[in-house]
N, C-alpha and C positions, 0 to 999 in steps of 0.2 A: 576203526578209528576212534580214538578215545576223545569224548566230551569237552570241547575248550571253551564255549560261550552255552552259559544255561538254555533251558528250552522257557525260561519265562523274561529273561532279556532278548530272544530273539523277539516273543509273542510282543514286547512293550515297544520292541521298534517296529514290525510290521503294522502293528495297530497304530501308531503317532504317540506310542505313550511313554518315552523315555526323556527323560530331561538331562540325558549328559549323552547323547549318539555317540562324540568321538567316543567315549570308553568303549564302546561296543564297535563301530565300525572303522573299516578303515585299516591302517597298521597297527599291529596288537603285538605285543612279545607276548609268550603266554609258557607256560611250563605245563606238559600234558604227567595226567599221573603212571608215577612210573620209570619216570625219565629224569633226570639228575639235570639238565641241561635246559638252557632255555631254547625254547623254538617258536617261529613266528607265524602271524596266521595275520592274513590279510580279508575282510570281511565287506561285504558290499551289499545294498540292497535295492534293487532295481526289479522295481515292479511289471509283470508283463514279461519279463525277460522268462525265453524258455530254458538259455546257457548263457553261462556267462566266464570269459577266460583274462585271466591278468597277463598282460603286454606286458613286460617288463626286462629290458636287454638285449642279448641274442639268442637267448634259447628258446625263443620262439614261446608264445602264446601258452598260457599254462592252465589246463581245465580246472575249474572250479566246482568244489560240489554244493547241490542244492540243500541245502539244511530245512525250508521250511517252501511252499509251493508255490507262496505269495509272493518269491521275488527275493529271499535270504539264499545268500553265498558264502563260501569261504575254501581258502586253500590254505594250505600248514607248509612251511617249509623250515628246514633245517637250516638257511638262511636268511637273512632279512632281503626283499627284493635287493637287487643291486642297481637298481635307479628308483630313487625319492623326489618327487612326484611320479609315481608309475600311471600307467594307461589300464582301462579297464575295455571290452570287447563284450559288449552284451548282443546276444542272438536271439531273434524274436520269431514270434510262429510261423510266420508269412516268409520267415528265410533274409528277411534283411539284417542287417549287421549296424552296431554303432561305436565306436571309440569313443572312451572318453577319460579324461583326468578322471583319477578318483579323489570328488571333495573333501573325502576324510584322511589324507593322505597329507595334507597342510596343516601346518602346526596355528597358532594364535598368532594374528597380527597386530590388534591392537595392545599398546606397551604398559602397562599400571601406572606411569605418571602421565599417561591420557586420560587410565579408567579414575585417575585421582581428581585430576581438574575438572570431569565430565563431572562427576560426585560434588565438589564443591561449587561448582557453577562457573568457573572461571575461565573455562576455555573459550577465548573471545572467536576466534574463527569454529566454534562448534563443528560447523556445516561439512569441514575436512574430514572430520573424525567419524559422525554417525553418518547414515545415507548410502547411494550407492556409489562407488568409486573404480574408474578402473582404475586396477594397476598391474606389476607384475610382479608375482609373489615367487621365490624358490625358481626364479628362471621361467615362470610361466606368465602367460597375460592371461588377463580377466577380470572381473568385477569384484569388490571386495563390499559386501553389505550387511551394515551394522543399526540394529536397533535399538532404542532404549525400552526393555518390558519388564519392569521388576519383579513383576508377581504374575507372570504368566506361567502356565504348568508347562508348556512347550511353545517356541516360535521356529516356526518353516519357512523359509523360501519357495515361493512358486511361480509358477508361467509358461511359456511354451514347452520351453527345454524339461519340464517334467509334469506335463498336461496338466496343470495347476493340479498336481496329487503332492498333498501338503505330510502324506508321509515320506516322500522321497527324499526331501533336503532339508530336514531338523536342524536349526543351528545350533552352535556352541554356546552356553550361556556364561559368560564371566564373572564369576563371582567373586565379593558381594556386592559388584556395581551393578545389577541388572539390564549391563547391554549382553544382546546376544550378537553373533558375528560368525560370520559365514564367508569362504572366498572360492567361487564360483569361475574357475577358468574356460578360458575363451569363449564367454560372456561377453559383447559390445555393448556398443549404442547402439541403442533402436528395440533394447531388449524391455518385453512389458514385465510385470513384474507385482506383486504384493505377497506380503508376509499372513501367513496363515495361525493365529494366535489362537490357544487352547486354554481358555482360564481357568481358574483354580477351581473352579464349579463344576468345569469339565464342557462348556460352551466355546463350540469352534465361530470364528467367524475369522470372513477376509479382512486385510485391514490395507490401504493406501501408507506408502511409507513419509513418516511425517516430515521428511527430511529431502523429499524426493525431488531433484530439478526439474523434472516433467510431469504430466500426467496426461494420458487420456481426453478427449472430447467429452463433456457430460452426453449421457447420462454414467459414461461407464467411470471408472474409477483411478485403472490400472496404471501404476509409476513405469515410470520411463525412463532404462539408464543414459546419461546424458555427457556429452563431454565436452565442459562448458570452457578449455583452454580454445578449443580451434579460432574462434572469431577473433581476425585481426581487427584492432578501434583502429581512429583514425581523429581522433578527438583530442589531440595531446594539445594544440592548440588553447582550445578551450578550459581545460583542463589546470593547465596553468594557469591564464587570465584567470579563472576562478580563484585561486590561492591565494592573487592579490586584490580582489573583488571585496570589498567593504557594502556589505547588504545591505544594511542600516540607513547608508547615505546614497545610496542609488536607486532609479525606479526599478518597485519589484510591480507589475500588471500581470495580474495570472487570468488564463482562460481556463478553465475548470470544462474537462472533459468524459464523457462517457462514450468509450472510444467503439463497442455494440452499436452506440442509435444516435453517432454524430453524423456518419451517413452509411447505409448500406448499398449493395447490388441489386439491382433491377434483377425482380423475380420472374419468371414467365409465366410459371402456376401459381394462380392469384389463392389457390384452395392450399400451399403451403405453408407451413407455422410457421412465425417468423423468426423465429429463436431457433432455425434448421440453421450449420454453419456457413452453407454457402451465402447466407443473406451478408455475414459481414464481411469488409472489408480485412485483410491481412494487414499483420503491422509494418510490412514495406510500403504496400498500399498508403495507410495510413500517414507514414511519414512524409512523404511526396506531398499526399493533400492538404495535411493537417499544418504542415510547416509553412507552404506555399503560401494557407490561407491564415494563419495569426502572425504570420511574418506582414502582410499587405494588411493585416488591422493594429498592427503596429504590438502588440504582447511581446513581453520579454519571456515569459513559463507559459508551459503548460501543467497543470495540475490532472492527473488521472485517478478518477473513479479507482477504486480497488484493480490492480488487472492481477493479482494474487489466484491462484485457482481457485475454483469456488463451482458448485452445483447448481445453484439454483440462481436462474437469470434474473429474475424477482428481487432477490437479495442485492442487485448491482453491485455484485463484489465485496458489499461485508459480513458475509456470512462465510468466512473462509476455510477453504479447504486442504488449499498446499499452502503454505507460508514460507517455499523455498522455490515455488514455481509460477512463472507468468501464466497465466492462464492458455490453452491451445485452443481455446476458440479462434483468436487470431493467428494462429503460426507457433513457428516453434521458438525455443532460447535467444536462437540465433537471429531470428526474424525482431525477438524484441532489442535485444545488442542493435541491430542496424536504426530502429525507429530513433533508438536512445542517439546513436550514434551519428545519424542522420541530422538531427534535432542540434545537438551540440555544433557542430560541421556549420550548420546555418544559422547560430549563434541565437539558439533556443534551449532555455532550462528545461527539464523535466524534474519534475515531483510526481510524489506518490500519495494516494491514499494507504496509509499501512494501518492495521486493525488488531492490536495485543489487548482489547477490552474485553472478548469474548467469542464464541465460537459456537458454529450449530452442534447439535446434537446428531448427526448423519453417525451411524454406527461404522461407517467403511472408514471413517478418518479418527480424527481423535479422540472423539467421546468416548469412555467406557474404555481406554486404549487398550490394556492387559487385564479387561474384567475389573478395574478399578475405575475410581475416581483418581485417575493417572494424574491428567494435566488442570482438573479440574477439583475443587471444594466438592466433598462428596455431600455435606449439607447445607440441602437448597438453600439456606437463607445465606450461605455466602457464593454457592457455586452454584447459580440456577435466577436467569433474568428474566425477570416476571415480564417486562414487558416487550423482550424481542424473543421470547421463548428460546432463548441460549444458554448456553454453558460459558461460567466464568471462572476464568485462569486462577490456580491459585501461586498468586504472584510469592507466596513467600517460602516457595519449594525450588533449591537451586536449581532443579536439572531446568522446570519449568523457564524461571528468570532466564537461564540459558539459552534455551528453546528463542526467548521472544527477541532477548537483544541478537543470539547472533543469526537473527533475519532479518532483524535489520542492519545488522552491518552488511549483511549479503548482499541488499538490493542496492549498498553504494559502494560495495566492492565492486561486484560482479558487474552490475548493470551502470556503472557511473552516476545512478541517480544524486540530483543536485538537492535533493533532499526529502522529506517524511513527514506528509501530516499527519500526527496521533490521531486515530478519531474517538472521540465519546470518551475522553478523559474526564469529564464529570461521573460519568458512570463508574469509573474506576474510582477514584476518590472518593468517595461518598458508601457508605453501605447500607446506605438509608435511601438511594438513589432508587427511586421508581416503586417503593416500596411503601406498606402500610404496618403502623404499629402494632408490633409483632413479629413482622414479618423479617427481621432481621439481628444479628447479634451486632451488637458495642465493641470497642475495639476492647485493648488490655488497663485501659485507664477510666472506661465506659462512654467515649466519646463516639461520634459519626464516622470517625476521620479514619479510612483504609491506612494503615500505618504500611502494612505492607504492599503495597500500589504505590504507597510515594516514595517510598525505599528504593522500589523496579524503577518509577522513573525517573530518578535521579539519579542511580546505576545505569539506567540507560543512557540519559543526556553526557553523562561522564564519559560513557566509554564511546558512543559516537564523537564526540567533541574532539577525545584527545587521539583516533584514529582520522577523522575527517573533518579538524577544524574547520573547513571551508564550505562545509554544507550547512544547510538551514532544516531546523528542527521546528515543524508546527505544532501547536496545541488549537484543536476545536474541545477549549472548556466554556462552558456554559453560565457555570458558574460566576461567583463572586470570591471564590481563591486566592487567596493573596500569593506575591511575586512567583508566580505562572513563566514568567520569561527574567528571571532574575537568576543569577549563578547559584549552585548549590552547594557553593563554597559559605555564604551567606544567607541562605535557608531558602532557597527557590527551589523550584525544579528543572530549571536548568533548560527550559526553552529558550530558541529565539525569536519565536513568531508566535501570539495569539491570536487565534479569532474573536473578531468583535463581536460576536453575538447581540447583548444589548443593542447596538447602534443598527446592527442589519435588522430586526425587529422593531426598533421603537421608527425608524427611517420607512419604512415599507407601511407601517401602521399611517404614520401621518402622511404621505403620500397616497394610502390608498383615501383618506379623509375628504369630501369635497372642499372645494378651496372656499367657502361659505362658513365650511367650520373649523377650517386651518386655526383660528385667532384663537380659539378655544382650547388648544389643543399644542400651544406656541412650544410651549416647554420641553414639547416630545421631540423638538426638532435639537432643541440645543442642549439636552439634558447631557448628552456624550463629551462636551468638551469638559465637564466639572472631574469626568475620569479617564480622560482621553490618551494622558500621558505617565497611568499607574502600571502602566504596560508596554510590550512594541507590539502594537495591533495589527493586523490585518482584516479591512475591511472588506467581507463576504457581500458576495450576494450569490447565494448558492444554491444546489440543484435541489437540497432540503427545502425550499422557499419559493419552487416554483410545480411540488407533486401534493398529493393526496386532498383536491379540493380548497388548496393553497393559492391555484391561476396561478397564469403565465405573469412573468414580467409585465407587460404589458395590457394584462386583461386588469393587473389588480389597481392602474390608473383608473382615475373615473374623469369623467366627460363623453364627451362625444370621439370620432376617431380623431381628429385633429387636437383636442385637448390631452388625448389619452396619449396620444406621440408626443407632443410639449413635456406632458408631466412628465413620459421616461426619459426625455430629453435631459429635464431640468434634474430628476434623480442620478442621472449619470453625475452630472455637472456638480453635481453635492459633492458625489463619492470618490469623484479624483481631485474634489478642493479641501476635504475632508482632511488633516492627519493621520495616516496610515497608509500601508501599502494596499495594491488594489485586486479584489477578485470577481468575474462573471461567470456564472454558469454559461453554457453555448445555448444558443438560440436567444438568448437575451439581447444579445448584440445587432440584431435584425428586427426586432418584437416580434417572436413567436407568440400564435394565436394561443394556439393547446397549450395543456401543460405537458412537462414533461414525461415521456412513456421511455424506457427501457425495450420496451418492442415493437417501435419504431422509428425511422430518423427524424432529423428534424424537417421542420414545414420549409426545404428550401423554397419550394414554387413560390413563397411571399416575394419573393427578390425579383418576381416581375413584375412585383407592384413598385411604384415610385415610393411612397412612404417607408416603405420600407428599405429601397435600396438608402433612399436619403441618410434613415438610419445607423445602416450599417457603415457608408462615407465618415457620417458626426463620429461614431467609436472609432473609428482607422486615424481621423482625425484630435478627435480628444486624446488617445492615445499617444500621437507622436508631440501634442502640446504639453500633455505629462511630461515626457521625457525629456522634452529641449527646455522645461522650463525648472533650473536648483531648488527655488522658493517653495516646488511641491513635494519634494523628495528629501532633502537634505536633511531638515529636523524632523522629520515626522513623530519623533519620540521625544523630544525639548520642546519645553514651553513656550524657549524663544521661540518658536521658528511657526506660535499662532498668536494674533491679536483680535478680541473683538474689537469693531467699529461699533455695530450697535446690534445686541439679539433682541432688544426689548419692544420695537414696532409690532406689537402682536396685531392691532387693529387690522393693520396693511398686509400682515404675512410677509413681511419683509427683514432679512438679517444680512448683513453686510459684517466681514472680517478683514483682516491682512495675513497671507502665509510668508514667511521668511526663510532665505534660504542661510548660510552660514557667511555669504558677504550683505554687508551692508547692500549694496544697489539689488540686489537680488532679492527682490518684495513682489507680490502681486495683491491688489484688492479684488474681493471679490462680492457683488452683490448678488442677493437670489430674489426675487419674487415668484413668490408661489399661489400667486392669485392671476384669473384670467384676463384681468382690468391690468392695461399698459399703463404708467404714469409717469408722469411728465412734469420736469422741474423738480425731482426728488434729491432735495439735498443729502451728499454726504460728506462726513468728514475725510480728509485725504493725510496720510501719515507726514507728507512732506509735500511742499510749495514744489510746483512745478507743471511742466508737460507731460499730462499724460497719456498713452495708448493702448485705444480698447483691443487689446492683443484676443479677445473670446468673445464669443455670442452663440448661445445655443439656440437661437430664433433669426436666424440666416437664413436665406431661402434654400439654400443648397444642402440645409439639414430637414426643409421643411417645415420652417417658419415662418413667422410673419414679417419678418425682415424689418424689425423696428432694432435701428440702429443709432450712436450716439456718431459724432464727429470724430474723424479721425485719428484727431487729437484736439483732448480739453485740455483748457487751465486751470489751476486753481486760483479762488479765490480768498481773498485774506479775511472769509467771514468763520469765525471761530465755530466749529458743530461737533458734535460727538469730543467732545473731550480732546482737538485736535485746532491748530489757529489757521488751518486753512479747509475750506469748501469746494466741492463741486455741483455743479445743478444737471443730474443723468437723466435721464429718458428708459426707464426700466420696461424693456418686454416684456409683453405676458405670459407669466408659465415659462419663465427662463433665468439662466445664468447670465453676468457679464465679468469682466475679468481687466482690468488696469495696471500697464506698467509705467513705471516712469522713464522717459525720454532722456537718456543721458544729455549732459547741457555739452554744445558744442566748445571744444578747449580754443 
């Protein structure tokens, strides 16, 4: 038989070292010397295999000779099979037999004006194109899996179906886009899977596909092909109310959860880790409880911790791993579809935590992807976070941009979420961010300012925007940034929600203050409204603020336990009279002792203490007074919609205001004392002559106060105070809020 395929391209596919396989395996037309005509040879390399015969028609099974010992085949025929896709019959020592499609037998599915917009970054639904996909190719079903590796020497396909031997299924690489692609028939779901990449150094490693809807249980790694059409919603409902939903002007109350350690199963071996999976609750689980239970405390969101995949428990989800997959700690795809869907149904938002700041270093996922500084700044001083020891994106490489917006259009396509808190947007913005002199480069003009970070997220907020204007886009910047939640049409970045940082720090500082040196310290309380409306805020009190020697909510009051429940009392009572929308970490809403642990739940046994249930009643309650009441929701971003009465009582620790809703009658006053001394006869001035009604008291016995109350309804008097021609004389509880409306007059 005369020579058709060399003996040193055999040797580079046996060994994993060819970077083009189809020219080598598979269907070949070839011309033998000699011979005037062309004739075809069909080429297969299956390792282990002792025979191996091509299925192809009715002439029954055709032997195959072995060219090299490791597993190379080939047969010559004077015609080309007469079925394309043919079947291949590998025979193994032990006498078992296996059919199979031959992968090399399938031409290129993906089209050059896919490989064009993957290249310029524009492909808004990415997540179709790269990943793994079933379909059915040339009349065949099976998985079609595409990676992006520029500069890898070889990329394989591996897993069960070829005992993860990464010289078995070499894919196709496209050139000069650097996706490779591979279509793997009768491939399902449920199939494990990762790409076996050879870099240019000649260094093999596994690698998780970054594109993947599933993965694995930590610790292992393996992608999961997933088919994410079957789940019927049932949310359409919701769905639409959203559309017409005006965020701005309604109450947003988020309960901020970490869905690991909100509550787990009762262990029986107390000598188990707790981070073993059976400790947490699944996310059907989760939905049932977690709805049940911020439905009855009255929350419109839930806010979740990262649940993106991710390896290490530690990192609570910002050290991410799959950017295309809910995590399978809790369940699967499907499992999160129903929480989401669950949630909606009982007329509960979901948000996310999403995380395009940065990324671990874990070799199995992105880092290092193709032996490069792929997704990543290869010098440290832009691609390398001193202080969370990460890898940071380098935002101004399309495929990358790609990468990050279309995951998150993923998680509000696929999953319906109602929207996306950016985290550590400072971090991204800054490239002096956590850094010391030196340690970092200038942009192109020599300034601080990541040119390319505010490029990504202004590209990002556009293209969310004009695919889901109905969702809400968070920024946690830290900073002092100017227009943060302004259009980017006008030089914002095109948020709708910022975190108020400042105010959740300087508010927790003067709170944890004894009320002896509150007076000292007056300005810390009211310094937020001088910037209260350069933004649309979202006032936190987050899971940042209650770990790392930080205290609980609750521990970081000071007094005794009855003063130390007043003060979070009266801190609640700020933060829903406050302008902005509103957020609690969980366990805050009960006063958790501890602080927060990722490796365990929260302290429910407190809730058979009475203070504590009391508590949790005052939130169920403050909550649904949020909501039935315009004045606190309506302007929260208009000047109208705050007035001071007086901030200047520093002696007293006393500050009195007016919130305003967008009608006239729709006003509330509200006074604070923050000192333990009740007083009595404290004038204040009242915005308009009338009757009015203490509609709030955070010092009610049935919150666990001391139940200093005013009359039901006062008058005002016509003695001119605070800059206003009528008076009132209140009875101010101690270590509390109170709250006045006025009494429409009878027609």
């Amino acid at each position: 038989m005369n020579e058709t395929v060399t003996r040193e391209e055999i040797a580079r596919i046996v060994f994993g070292d060819h970077d083009d396989p189809f020219s080598v395996l598979g269907y070949q037309r070839i011309k033998l010397r000699g011979r005037g005509r062309t004739m075809h040879s069909v080429r297969a390399f299956v390792p282990d295999a002792e025979q191996m015969l091509l299925v192809c028609g009715d002439d029954g099974p055709v032997p195959m000779h072995r060219l090299h010992n490791a597993g190379f085949f080939e047969v010559v025929l004077d015609d080309p099979p007469s079925i394309i896709p043919y079947r291949l019959e590998a025979v193994y020592p032990d006498g078992s037999r296996m059919q199979m499609y031959d992968v090399y037998s399938f031409g290129p599915v993906m089209s050059t004006y896919d490989l064009h917009l993957i290249g310029e970054g524009t492909e808004e639904f990415i997540y179709h194109k790269l990943g793994a996909h079933l379909k059915t190719v040339q009349g065949v079903s099976g998985t079609y899996f595409a990676v992006w590796a520029p500069n890898a020497r070889r990329v394989s396909l591996t897993g069960p179906f070829n005992r993860w031997n990464g010289r078995q299924h070499p894919m196709r690489k496209l050139r000069p886009s650097g996706v490779w692609e591979i279509f793997m028939p009768e491939i399902g779901p449920g199939e494990h899977y990762k790409y076996e990449i050879v870099f240019a150094s000649r260094p093999i490693i596994m690698k998780a596909d970054p594109y993947a809807f599933q993965s694995e249980v930590r610790p292992s790694c393996a992608s999961i092909v997933t088919d994410l059409e079957k789940y019927t919603w049932g949310d359409k409902v919701w769905l639409d109310k959203r559309k017409k939903y005006n965020h701005y002007e309604k109450p947003l109350s988020i309960y901020e959860v970490h869905l690991g350690s909100w509550k787990q199963k009762p262990v029986a071996d107390k000598d188990k880790d707790v981070t073993d999976t059976h400790m947490f609750l699944n996310y059907r689980e989760l939905a049932h409880e977690l709805v049940d239970y911020v439905t009855r405390l009255g929350y419109t969101h839930i806010e979740l911790m990262p649940v993106t995949e991710h390896l290490l428990d530690a990192s609570w989800g910002y050290q991410v791993t799959g950017y295309y997959a809910p995590t399978s700690r809790y369940g699967s795809p499907d499992d999160f579809k129903y929480f989401v869907d669950y949630c909606h149904q009982h007329e509960i938002g979901v948000l996310m935590d999403w995380v395009p700041a940065h990324f671990p270093r874990d070799y199995t996922a992105l880092a290092r992807f193709d032996g490069t500084a792929l997704y990543e700044h290869l010098d440290p001083r832009r691609g390398f976070h001193p202080q969370w020891k990460t890898y940071i994106f380098n935002f101004g490489r399309n495929e990358v941009r790609n990468f990050l917006i279309g995951s998150a259009l993923f998680w509000l396509k696929e999953y319906h979420l109602d929207g996306l808190r950016v985290d550590a947007v400072a971090s991204m913005l800054y490239l002096d961010f956590s850094r010391e002199q030196g340690q970092w480069l200038p942009n192109k003009y020599g300034g601080r300012e990541n040119l390319e970070a505010v490029e990504f997220l202004q590209e990002l907020n556009v293209r969310v925007h004009k695919l889901f204007p109905d969702v809400l886009m968070f920024a946690e910047e830290s900073s002092t940034w100017p227009m943060v939640t302004r259009p980017v049409y006008s030089g914002g970045l095109g948020f709708d929600l910022k975190w108020n940082m400042g105010w959740m720090h300087d508010t927790l500082k003067y709170m944890a203050l004894d009320p002896i040196f509150r007076k000292f310290q007056h300005n810390i309380l009211t310094w937020s409204l001088f910037y209260a409306f350069t933004e649309n805020f979202v006032l936190p009190f987050s899971h940042d603020e209650v770990v790392h020697l930080k205290k609980s909510m609750f521990n970081k009051m000071p007094g005794d336990y009855w003063k130390m429940m007043a003060n979070l009392r009266l801190c609640y009572a700020y933060h829903y009279s406050h302008p902005g929308k509103k957020l609690l970490f969980m366990g805050g809403e009960f006063g958790q002792w501890h602080e927060w642990s990722e490796k365990q739940e929260l302290q429910w046994e407190l809730l058979d203490r009475e203070p504590n249930r009391k508590l949790q009643t005052y939130i169920a309650e403050l909550n649904q007074f949020y909501r039935k009441e315009p004045a606190l929701f309506e302007s929260d971003f208009e000047r109208s919609g705050f007035q001071w009465i007086d901030f200047a009582d520093a002696d007293q620790s006393v500050i009195s205001f007016i919130r305003r809703g967008k009608k006239q009658e729709e006003q509330i006053v509200w006074v604070f004392n923050f000192t333990p001394l009740p007083r009595h006869d404290y004038r204040i001035g009242f915005p308009r002559p009338g009757t009015y009604r203490e509609i709030f008291n955070s010092d009610l016995d049935r919150y666990g106060g001391s139940d200093v109350r005013n009359p039901s309804l006062v008058e005002t008097e016509a003695i001119a105070w605070h800059k206003s021609d009528c008076s009132v004389r209140l009875a101010l509880p101690p270590l509390a809020a109170i709250a006045f409306k006025l009494v429409p007059p009878v027609k």
